[in-house]
C-alpha positions as a printed Julia matrix, in Angstrom:
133×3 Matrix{Float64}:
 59.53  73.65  223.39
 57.98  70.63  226.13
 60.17  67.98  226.12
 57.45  65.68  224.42
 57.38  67.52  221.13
 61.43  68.07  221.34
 61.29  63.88  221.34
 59.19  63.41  218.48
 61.48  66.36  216.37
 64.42  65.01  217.2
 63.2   61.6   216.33
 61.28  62.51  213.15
 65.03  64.03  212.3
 67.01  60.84  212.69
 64.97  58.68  210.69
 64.67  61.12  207.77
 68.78  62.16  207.8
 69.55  58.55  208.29
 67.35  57.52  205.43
 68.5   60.47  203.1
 71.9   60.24  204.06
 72.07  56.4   203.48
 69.95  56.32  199.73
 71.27  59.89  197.99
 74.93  61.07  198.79
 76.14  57.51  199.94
 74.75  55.61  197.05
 76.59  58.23  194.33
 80.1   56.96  195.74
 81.72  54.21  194.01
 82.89  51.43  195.98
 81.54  52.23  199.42
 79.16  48.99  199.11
 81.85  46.82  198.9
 82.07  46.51  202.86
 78.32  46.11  203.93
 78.1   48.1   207.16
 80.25  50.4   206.03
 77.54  52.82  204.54
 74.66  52.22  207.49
 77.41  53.14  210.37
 78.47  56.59  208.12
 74.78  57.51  207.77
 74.31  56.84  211.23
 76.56  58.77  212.85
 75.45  61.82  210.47
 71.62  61.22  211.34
 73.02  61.11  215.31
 74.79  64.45  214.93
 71.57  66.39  213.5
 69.65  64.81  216.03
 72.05  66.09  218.84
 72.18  69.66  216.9
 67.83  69.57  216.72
 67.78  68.34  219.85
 69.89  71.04  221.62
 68.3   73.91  219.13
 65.14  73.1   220.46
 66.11  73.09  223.82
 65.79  77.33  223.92
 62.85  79.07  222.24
 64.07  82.03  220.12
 61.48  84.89  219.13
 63.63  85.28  215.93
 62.05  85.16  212.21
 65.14  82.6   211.21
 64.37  80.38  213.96
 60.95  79.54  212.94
 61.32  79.11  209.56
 64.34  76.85  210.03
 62.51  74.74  212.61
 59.19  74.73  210.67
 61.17  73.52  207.69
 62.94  70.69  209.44
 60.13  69.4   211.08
 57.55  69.43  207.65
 60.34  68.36  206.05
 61.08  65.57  207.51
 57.47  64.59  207.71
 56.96  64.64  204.16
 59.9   62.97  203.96
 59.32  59.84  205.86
 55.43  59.81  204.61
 56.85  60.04  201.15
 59.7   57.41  201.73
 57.25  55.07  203.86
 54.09  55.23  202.7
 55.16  53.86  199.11
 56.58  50.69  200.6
 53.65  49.21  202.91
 50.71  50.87  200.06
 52.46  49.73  196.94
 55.32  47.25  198.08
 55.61  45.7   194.38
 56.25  49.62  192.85
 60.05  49.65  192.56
 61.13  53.57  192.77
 58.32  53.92  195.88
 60.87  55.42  197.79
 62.29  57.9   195.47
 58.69  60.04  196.37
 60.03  60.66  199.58
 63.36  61.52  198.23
 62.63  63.49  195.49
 59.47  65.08  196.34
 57.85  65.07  199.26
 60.75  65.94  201.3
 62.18  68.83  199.64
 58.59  69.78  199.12
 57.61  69.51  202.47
 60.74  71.52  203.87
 59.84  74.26  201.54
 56.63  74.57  203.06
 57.78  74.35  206.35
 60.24  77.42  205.93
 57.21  79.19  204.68
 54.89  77.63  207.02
 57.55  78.84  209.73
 57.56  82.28  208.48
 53.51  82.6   208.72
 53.6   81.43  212.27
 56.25  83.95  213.33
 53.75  86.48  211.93
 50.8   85.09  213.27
 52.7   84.28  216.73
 53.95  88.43  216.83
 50.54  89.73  216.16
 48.86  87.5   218.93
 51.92  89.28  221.07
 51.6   92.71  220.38
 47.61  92.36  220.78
 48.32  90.94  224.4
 50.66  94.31  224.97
């Protein structure tokens, strides 16, 4: 993968585990809001360590089925996350559960069709091989 499109992954990856990280599993424990930062410095050091792991799993292109789905699914996912999670709060910034979209929805429904997205290009991406052969 050029380094350019491994930047804007591995980007598109922080902000999306940071944001997930920090709103769903870290909200649901009691008493972890008592010390402010607390929270923000757990979620990022998770969102850090998936960006390391995308960024060195991009690093080396694979030819493998798993591989594309995997990667298609983190990258739409993420996507849909962030549109989902973003795009509520600058269109409707008085709508109170905005966010949840991204959390709820577009996410998960975006990495879904990313792993199947993933899976059609793996196809597509073998036949273009074998007609070059």
């Amino acid at each position: 993968m050029k380094a350019a499109m491994r930047v804007i992954v591995t980007f598109l990856t922080f902000v999306a585990s940071y944001f997930f990280i920090y709103w769903l599993p870290l909200s649901l424990i009691p008493g972890l809001h008592q010390i402010p930062t607390l929270p923000n410095i757990i979620a990022l050091l998770i969102a850090v360590a998936i960006s390391i792991l995308v960024w060195r799993k991009t690093s080396a292109t694979s030819n493998n089925l798993a591989y594309y789905i995997i990667v298609g699914g983190i990258i739409v996912g993420a996507i849909g996350f962030i549109i989902g999670f973003f795009g509520p709060i600058i269109f409707r910034p008085d709508a109170a559960q905005g966010p949840l979209l991204g959390i709820f929805f577009t996410g998960p429904l975006g990495f879904i069709l990313g792993l199947i997205g993933g899976a059609v290009y793996w196809k597509i991406k073998g036949k273009k091989q074998l007609e070059k052969a």
